[in-house]
C-alpha positions in Angstrom: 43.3 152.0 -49.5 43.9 149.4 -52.4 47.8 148.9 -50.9 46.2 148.0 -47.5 43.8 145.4 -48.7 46.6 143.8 -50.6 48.5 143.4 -47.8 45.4 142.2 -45.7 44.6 139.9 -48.4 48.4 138.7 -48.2 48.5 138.2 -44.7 45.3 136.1 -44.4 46.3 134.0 -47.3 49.5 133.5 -45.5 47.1 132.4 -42.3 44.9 130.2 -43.9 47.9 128.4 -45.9 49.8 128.1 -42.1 46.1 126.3 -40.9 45.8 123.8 -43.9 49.6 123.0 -43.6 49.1 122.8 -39.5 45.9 120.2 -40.4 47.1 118.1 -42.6 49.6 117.5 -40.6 47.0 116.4 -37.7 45.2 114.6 -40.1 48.1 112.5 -41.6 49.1 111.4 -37.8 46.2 110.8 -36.9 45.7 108.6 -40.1 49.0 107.1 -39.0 47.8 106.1 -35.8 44.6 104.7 -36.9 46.8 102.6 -39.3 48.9 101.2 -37.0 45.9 100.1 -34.5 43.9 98.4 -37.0 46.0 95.4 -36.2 45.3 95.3 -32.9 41.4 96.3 -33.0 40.1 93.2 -32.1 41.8 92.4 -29.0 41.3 96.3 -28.1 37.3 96.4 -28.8 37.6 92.8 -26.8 39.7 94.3 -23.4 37.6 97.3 -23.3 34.3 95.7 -24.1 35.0 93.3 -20.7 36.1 96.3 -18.8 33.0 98.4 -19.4 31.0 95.0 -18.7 32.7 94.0 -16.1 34.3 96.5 -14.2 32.0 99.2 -13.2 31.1 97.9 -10.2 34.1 97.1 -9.2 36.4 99.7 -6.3 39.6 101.2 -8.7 42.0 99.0 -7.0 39.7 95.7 -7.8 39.5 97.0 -11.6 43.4 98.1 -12.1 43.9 94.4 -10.6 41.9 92.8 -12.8 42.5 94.8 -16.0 46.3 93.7 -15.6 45.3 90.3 -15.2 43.4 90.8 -18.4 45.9 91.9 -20.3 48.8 89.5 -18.6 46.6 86.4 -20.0 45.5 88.2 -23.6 49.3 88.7 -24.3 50.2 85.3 -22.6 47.4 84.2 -25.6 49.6 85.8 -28.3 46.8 88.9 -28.3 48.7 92.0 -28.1 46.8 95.1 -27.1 47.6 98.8 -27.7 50.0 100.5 -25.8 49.1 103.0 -23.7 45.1 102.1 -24.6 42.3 103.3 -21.7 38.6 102.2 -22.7 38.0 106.4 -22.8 40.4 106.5 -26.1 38.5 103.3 -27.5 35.6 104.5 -26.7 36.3 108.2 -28.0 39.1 107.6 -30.6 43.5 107.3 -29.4 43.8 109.4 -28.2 41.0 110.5 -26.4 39.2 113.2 -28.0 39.3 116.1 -25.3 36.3 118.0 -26.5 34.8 114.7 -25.8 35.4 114.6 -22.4 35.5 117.6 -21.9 31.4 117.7 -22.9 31.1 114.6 -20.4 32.7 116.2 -17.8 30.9 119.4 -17.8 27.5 117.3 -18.0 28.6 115.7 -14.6 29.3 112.3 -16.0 32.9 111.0 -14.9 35.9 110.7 -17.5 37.9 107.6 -15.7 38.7 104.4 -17.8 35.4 102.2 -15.4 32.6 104.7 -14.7 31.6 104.0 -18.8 
């Protein structure tokens, strides 16, 4: 009996050691990430702040339009946004969190980039 809970005990250190490794390594690219758009946070929180202002009420093809524009004349300004950067993964950290959504989709609300 005492040889079998050894080798329990050995396997479920061996588990938990395999989760801590498997998080930190979440956590240190997600810290990575977070790093690297701190540089552009002000001209993110600005092109998602005028998309959830402006946009909702807007048809998709009006918002793609006018998003683009945006973002043509921000980097024309020298502002540079984040690639790849929907007002979801602003609004619910990049990327987007999918429990997050997830939750807001099964409470009916919508999960697109305009329907904030």
């Amino acid at each position: 009996a005492w040889e079998k809970e050894t080798v329990r005990a050995s396997e479920l250190v061996k588990m938990i050691k395999g989760d801590v490794a498997n998080f930190w390594k979440e956590w240190n690219q997600r810290l990575k990430l977070l790093h690297e758009r701190r540089d552009k946070l002000d001209e993110d929180c600005l092109l998602s702040a005028a998309s959830i202002s402006y946009l909702g009420c807007m048809r998709p093809p009006a918002r793609e339009m006018c998003y683009k524009r945006w973002k043509l004349a921000m980097e024309d300004a020298g502002l540079w946004v984040t690639d790849g950067l929907s007002t979801v993964d602003f609004i619910t950290g990049y990327p987007a969190l999918p429990t997050v959504t997830n939750q807001w989709e099964a409470m009916g609300l919508p999960t697109d980039d305009f329907t904030l």
